[in-house]
PyMOL Python script that loads the backbone (N, CA, C, O; Angstrom):
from pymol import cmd

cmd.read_pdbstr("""\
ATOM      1  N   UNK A   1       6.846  10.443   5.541  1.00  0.00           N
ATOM      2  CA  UNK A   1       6.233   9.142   5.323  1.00  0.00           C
ATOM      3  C   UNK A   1       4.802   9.163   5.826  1.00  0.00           C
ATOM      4  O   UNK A   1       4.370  10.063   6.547  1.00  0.00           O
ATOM      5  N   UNK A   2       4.151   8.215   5.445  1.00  0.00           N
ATOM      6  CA  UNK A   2       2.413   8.199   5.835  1.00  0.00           C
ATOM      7  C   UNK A   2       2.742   6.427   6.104  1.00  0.00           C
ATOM      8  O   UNK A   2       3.411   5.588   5.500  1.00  0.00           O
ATOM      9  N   UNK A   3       1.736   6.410   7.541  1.00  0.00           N
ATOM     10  CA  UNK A   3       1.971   5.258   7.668  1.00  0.00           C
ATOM     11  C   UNK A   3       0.407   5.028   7.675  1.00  0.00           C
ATOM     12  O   UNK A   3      -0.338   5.748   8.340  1.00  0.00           O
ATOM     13  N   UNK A   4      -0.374   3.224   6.330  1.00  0.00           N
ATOM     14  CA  UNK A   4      -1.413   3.134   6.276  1.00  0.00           C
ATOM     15  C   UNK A   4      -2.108   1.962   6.615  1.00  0.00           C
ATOM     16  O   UNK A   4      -1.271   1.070   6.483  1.00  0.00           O
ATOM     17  N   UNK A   5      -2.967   1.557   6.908  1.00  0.00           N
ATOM     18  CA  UNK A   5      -3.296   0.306   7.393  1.00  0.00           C
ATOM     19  C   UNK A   5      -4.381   0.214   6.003  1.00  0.00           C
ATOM     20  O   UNK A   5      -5.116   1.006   5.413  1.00  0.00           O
ATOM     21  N   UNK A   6      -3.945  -1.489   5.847  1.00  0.00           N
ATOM     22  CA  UNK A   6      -4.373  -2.334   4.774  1.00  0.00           C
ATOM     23  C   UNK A   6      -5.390  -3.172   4.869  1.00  0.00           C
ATOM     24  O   UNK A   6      -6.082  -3.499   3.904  1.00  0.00           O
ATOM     25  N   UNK A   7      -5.557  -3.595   6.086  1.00  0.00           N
ATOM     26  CA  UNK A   7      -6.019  -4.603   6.739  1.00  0.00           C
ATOM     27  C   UNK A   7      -5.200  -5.495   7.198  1.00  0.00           C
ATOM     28  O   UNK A   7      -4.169  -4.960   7.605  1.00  0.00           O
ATOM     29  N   UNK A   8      -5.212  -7.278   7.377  1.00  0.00           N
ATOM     30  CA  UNK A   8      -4.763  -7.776   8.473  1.00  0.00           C
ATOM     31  C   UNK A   8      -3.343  -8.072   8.022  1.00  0.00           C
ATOM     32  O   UNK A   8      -2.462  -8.342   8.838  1.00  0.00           O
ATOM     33  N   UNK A   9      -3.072  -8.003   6.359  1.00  0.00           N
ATOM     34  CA  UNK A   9      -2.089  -8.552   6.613  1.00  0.00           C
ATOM     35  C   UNK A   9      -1.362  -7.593   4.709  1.00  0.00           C
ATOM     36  O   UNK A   9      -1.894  -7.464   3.606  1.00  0.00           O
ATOM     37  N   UNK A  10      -0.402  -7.295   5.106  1.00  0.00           N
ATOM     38  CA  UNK A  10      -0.166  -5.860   3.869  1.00  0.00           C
ATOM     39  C   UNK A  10       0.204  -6.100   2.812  1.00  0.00           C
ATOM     40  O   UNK A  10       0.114  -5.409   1.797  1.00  0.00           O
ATOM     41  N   UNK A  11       1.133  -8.172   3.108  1.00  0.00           N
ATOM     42  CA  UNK A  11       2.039  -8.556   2.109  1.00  0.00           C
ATOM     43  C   UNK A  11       1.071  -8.565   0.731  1.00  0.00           C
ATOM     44  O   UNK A  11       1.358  -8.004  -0.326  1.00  0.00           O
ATOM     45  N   UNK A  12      -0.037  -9.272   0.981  1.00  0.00           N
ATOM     46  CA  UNK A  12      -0.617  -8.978  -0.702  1.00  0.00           C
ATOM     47  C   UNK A  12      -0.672  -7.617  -1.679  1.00  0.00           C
ATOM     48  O   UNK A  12      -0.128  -7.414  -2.764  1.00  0.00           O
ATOM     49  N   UNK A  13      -1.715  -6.600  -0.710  1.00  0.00           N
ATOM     50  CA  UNK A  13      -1.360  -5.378  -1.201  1.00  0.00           C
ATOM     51  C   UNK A  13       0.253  -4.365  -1.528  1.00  0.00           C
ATOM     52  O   UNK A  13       0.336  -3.331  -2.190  1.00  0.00           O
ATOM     53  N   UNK A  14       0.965  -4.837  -1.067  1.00  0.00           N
ATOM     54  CA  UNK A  14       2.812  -4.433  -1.124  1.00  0.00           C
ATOM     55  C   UNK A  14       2.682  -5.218  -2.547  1.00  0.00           C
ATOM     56  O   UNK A  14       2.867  -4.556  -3.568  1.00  0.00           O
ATOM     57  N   UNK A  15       2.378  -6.570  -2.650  1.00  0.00           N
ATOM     58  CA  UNK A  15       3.290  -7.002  -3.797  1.00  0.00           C
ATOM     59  C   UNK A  15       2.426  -6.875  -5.128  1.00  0.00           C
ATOM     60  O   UNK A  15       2.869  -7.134  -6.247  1.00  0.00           O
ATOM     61  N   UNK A  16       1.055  -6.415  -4.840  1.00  0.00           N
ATOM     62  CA  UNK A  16      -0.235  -5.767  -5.778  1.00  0.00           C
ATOM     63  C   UNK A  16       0.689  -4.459  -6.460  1.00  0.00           C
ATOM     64  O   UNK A  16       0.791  -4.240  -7.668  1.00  0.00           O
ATOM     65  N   UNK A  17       1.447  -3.509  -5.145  1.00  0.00           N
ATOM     66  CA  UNK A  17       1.642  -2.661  -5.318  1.00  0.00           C
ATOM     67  C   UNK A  17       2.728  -2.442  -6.532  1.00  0.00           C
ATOM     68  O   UNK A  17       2.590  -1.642  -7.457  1.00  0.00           O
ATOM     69  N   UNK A  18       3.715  -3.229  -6.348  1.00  0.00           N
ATOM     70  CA  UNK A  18       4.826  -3.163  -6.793  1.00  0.00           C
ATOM     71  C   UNK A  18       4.541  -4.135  -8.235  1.00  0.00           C
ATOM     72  O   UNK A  18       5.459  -4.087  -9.055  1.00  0.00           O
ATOM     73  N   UNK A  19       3.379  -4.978  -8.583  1.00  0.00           N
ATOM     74  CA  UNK A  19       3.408  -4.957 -10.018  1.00  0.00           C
ATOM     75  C   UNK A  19       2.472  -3.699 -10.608  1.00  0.00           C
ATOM     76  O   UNK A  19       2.234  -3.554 -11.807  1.00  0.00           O
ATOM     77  N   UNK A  20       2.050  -2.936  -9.690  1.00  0.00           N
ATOM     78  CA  UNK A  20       1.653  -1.704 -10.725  1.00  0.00           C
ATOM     79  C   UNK A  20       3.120  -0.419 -10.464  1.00  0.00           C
ATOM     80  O   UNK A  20       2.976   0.801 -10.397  1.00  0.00           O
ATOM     81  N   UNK A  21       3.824  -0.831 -10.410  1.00  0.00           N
ATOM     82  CA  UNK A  21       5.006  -0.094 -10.251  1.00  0.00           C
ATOM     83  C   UNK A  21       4.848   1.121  -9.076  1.00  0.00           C
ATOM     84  O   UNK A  21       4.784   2.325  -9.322  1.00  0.00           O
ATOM     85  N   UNK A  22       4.804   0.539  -7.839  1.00  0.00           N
ATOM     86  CA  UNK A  22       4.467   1.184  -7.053  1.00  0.00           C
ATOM     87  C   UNK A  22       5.483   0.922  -5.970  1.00  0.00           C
ATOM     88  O   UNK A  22       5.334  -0.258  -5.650  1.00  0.00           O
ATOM     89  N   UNK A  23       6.281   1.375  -5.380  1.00  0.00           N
ATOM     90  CA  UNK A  23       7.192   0.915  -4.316  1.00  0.00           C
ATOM     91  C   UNK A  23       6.776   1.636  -2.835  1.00  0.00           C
ATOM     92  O   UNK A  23       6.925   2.761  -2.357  1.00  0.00           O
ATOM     93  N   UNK A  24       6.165   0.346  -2.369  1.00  0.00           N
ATOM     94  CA  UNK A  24       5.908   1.017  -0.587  1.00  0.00           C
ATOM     95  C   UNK A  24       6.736  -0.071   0.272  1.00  0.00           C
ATOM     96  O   UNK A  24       7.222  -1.122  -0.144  1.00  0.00           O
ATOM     97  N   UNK A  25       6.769   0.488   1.662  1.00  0.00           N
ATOM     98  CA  UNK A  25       7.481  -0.241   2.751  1.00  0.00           C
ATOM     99  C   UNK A  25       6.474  -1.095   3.267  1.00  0.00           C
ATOM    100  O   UNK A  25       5.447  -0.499   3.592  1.00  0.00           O
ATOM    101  N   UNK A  26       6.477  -2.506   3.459  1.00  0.00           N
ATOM    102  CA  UNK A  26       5.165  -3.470   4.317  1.00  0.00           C
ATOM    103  C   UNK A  26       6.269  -3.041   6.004  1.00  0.00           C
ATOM    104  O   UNK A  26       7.445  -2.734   6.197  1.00  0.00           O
ATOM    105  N   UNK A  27       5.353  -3.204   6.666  1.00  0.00           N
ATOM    106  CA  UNK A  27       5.599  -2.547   8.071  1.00  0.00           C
ATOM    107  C   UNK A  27       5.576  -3.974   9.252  1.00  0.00           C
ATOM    108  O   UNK A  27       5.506  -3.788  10.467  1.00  0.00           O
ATOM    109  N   UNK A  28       5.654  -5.455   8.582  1.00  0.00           N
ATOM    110  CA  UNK A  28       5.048  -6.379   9.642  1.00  0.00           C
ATOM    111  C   UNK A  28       6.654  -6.308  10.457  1.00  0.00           C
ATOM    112  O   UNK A  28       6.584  -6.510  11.670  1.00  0.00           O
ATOM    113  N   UNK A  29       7.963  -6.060   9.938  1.00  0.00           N
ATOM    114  CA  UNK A  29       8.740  -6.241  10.541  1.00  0.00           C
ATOM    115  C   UNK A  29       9.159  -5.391  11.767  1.00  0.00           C
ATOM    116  O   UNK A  29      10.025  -5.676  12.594  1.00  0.00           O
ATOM    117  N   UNK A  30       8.201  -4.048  11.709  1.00  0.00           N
ATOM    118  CA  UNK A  30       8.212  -3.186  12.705  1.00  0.00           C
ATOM    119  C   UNK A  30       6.998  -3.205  13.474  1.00  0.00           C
ATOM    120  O   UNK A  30       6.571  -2.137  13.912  1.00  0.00           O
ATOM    121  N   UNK A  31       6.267  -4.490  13.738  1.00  0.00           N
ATOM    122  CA  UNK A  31       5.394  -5.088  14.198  1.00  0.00           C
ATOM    123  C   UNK A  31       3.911  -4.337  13.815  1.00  0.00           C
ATOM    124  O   UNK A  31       3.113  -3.908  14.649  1.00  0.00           O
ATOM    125  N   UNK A  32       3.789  -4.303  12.680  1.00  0.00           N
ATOM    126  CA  UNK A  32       2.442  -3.766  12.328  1.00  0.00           C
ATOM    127  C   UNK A  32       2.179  -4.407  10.735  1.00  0.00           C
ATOM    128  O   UNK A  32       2.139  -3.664   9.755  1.00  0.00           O
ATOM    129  N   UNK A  33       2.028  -5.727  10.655  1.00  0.00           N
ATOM    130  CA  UNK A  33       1.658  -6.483   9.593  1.00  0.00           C
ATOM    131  C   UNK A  33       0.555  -6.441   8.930  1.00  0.00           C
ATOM    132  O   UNK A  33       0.296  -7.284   8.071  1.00  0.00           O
ATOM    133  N   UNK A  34      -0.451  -5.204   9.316  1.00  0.00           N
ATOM    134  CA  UNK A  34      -1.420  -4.755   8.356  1.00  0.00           C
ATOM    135  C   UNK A  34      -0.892  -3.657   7.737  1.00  0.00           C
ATOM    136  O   UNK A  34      -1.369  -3.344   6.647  1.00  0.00           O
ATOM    137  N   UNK A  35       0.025  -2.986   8.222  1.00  0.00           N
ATOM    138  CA  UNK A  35       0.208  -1.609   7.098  1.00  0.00           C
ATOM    139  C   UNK A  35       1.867  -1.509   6.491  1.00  0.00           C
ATOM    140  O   UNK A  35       2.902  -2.071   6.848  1.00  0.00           O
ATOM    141  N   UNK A  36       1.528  -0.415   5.302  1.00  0.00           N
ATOM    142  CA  UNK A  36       2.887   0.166   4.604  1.00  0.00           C
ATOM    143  C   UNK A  36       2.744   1.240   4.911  1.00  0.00           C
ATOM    144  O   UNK A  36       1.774   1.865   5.338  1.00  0.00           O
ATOM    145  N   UNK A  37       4.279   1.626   4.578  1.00  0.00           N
ATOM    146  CA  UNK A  37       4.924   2.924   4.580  1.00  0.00           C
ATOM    147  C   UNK A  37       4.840   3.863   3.157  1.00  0.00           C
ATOM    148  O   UNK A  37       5.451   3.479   2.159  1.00  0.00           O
ATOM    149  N   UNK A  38       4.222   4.834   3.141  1.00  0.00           N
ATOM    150  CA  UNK A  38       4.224   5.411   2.012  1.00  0.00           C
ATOM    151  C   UNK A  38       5.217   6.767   1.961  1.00  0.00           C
ATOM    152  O   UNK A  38       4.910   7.545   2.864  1.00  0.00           O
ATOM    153  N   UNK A  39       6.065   7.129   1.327  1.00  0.00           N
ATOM    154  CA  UNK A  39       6.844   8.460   1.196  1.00  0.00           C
ATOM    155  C   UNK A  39       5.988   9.237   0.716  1.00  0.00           C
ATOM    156  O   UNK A  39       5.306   8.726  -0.172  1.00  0.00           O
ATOM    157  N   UNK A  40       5.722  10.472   1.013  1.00  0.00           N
ATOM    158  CA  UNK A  40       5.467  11.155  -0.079  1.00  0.00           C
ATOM    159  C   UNK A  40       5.723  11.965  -1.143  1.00  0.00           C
ATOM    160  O   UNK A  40       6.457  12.928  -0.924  1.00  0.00           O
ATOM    161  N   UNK A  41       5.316  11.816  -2.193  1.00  0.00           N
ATOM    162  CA  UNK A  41       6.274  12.471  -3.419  1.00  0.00           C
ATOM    163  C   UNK A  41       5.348  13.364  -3.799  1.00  0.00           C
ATOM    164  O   UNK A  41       4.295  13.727  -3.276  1.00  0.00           O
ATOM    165  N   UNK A  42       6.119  13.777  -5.180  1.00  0.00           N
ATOM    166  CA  UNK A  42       5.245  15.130  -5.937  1.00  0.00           C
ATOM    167  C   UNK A  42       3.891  14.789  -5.850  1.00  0.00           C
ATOM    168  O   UNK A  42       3.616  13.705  -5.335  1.00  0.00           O
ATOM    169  N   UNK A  43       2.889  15.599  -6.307  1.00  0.00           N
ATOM    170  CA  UNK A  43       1.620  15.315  -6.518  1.00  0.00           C
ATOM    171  C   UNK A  43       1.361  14.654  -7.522  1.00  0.00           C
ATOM    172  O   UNK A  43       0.274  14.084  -7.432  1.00  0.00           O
ATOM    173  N   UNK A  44       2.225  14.383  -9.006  1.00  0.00           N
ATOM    174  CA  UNK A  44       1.701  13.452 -10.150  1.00  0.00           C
ATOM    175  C   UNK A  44       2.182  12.294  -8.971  1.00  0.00           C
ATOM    176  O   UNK A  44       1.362  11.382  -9.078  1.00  0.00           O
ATOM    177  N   UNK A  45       3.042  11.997  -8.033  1.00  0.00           N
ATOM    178  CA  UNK A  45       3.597  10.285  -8.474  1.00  0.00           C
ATOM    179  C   UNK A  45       2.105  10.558  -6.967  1.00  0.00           C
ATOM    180  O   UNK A  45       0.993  10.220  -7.372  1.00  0.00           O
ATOM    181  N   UNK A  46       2.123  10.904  -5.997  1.00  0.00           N
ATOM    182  CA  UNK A  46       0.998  10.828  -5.074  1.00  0.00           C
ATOM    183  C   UNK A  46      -0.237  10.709  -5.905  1.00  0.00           C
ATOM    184  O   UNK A  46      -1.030  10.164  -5.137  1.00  0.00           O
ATOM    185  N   UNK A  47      -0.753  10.881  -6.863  1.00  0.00           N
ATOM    186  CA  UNK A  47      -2.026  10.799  -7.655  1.00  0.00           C
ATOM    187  C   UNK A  47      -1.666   9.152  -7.984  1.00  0.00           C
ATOM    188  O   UNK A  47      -2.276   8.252  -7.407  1.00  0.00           O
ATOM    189  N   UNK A  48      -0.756   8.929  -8.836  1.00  0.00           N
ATOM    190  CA  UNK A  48      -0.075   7.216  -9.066  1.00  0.00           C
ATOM    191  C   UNK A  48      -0.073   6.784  -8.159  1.00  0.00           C
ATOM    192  O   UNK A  48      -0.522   5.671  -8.433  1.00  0.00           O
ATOM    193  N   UNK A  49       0.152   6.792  -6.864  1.00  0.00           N
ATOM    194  CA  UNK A  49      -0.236   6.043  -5.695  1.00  0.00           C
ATOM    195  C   UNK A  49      -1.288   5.788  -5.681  1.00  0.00           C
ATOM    196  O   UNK A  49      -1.662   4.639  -5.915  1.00  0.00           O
ATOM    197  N   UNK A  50      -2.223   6.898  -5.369  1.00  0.00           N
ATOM    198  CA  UNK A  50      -3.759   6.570  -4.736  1.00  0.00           C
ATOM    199  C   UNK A  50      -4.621   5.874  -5.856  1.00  0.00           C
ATOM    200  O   UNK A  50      -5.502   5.021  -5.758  1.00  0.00           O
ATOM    201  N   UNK A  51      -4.233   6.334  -6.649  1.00  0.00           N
ATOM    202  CA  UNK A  51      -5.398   5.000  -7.949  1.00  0.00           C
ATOM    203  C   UNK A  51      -4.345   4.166  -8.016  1.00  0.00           C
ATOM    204  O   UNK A  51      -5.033   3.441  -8.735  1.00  0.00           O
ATOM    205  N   UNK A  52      -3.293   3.562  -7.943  1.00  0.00           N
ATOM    206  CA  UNK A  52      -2.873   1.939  -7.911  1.00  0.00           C
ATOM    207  C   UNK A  52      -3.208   1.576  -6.281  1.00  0.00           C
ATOM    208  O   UNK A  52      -3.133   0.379  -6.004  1.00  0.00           O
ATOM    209  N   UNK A  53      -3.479   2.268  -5.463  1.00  0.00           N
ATOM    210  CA  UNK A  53      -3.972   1.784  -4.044  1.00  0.00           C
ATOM    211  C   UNK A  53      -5.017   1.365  -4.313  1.00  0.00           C
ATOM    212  O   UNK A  53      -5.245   0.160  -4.207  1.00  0.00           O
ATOM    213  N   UNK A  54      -6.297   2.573  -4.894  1.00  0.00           N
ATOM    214  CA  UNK A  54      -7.679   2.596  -4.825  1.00  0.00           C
ATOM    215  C   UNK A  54      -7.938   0.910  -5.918  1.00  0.00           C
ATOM    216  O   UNK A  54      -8.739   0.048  -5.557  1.00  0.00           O
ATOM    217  N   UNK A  55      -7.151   0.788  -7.104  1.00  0.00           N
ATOM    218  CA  UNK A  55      -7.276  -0.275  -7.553  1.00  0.00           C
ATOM    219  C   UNK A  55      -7.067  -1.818  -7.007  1.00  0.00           C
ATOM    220  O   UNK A  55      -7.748  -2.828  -7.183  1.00  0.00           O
ATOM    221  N   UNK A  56      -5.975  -1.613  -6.348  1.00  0.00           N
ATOM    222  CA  UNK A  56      -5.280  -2.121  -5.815  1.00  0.00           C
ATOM    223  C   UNK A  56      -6.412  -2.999  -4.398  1.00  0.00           C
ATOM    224  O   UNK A  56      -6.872  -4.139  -4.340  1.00  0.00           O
ATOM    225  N   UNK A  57      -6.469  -2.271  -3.813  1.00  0.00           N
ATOM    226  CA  UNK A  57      -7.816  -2.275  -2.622  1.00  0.00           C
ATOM    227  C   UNK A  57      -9.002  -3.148  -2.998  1.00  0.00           C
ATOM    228  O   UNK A  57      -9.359  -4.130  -2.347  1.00  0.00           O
ATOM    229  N   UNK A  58      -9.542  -2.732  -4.031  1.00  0.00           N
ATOM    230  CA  UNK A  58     -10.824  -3.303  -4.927  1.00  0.00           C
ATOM    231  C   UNK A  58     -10.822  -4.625  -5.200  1.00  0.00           C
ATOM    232  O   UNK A  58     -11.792  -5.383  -5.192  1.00  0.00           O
ATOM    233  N   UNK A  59      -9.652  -4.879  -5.450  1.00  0.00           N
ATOM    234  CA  UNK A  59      -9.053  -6.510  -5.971  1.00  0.00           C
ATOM    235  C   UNK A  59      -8.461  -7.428  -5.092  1.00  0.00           C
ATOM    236  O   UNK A  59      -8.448  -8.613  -5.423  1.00  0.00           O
ATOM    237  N   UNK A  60      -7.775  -6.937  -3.603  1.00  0.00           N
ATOM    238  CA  UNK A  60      -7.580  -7.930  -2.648  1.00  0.00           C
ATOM    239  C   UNK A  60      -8.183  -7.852  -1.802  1.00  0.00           C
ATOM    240  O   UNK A  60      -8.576  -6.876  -1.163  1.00  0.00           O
ATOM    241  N   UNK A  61      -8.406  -9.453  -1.640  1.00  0.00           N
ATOM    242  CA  UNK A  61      -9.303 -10.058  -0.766  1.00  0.00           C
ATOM    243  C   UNK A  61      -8.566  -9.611   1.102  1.00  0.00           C
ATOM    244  O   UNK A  61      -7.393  -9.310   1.328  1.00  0.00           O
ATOM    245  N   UNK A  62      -9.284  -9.675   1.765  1.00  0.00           N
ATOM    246  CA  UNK A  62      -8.873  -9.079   3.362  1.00  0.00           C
ATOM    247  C   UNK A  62      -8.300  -7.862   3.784  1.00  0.00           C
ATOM    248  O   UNK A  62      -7.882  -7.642   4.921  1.00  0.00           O
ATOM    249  N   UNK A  63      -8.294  -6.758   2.443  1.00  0.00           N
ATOM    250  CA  UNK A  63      -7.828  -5.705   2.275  1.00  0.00           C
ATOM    251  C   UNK A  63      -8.843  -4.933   2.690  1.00  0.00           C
ATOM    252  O   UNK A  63      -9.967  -5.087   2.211  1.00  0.00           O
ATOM    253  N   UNK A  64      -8.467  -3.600   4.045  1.00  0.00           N
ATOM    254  CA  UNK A  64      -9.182  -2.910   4.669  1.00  0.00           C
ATOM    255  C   UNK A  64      -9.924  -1.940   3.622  1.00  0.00           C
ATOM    256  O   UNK A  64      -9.141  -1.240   2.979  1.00  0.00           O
ATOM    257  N   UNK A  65     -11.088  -1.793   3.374  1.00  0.00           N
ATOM    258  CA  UNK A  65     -11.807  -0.946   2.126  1.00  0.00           C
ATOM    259  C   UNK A  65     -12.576  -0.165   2.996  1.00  0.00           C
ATOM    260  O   UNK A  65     -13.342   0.687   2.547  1.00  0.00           O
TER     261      UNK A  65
END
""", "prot")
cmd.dss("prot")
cmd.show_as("cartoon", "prot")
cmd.util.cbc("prot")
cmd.orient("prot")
């Protein structure tokens, strides 16, 4: 797992994530409500991560850039 900080608060980016079909863990319940949990997978679905992140990032507001 990779654990990443979002900024202050992850729930927007988690649910950014998951309409670009992206499934990460938001972490506020393990007391860190700026970041997710990322697994890491093959290198195609890790490439699909980082540009629905990098997009992802660009477009929410309070999101650590």
């Amino acid at each position: 797992f990779v654990f990443v900080e979002v900024g202050e608060d992850a729930r927007p980016v988690f649910d950014a994530l998951l309409r670009e079909g992206v499934i990460v863990r938001p972490l506020a319940p393990f007391g860190a409500p700026g970041a997710i949990r990322v697994t890491v997978g093959t290198p195609e679905e890790n490439d699909l991560f980082a540009a629905a992140l990098g997009r992802v990032m660009a477009l929410t507001p309070g999101s650590a850039q």
